[in-house]
C-alpha positions in Angstrom: 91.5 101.7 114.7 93.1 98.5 114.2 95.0 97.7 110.7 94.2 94.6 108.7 97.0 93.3 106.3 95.6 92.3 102.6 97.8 90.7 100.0 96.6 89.8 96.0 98.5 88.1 93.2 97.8 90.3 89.6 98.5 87.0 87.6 98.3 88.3 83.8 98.7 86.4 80.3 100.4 88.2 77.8 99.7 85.9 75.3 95.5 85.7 75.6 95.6 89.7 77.3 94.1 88.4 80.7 93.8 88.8 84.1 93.3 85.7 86.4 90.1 87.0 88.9 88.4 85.2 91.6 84.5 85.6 91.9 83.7 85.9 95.5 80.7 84.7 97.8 77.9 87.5 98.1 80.3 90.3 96.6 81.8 90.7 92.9 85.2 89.5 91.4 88.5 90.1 92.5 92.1 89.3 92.1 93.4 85.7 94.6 94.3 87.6 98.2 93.2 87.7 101.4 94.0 88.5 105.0 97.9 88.4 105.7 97.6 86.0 108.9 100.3 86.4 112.1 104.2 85.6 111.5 103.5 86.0 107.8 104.5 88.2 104.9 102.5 89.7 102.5 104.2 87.7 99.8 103.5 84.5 102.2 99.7 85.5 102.1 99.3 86.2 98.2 100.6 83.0 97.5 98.6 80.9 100.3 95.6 82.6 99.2 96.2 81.6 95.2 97.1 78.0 96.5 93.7 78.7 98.6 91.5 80.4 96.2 92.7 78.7 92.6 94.6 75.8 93.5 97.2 77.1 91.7 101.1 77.8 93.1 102.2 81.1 91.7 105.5 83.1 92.2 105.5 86.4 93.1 107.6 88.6 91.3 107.7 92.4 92.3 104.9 95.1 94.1 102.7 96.6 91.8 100.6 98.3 93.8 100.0 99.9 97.1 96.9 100.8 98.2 95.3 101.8 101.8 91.5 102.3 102.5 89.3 103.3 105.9 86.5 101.3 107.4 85.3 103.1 110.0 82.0 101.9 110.0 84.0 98.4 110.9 86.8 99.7 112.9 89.6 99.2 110.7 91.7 100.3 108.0 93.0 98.3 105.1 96.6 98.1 103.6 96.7 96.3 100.8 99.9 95.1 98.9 99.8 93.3 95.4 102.7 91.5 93.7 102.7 90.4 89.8 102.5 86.7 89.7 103.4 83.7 87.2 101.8 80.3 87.7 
């Protein structure tokens, strides 16, 4: 089963309470991520993909979550890292 690397920015406003979410094409919302592409880190990737994704340049500050899921209808499995995030 072959492993594909996701990374997100969780970019949240204290002041207004909210989370920064991306809608995506033919699916619902989600935080700015994506694929973690070769010779890159995940921290590389979650802030190419916000650059990508909301034209915005974050910094990522530490992991806030680790998560791992199966596809095996598609052959792969999932590990997903997200980092908190300041514009």
């Amino acid at each position: 089963m072959r492993r594909v690397d996701v990374a997100y920015a969780f970019i949240f406003n204290e002041i207004e309470q909210k989370v920064l979410m991306v809608k995506n094409k033919g699916s619902g919302w989600s935080l700015p991520g994506g694929a973690v592409e070769k010779g890159e880190t995940f921290e590389q990737a979650a802030m190419r993909e916000s650059k990508e994704e909301i034209n915005l340049t974050i910094k990522t500050e530490n992991i806030v979550a680790v998560n791992e899921a199966f596809f095996e209808s598609k052959g792969h499995h999932a590990l997903f890292i997200t980092y908190k995030a300041k514009l």
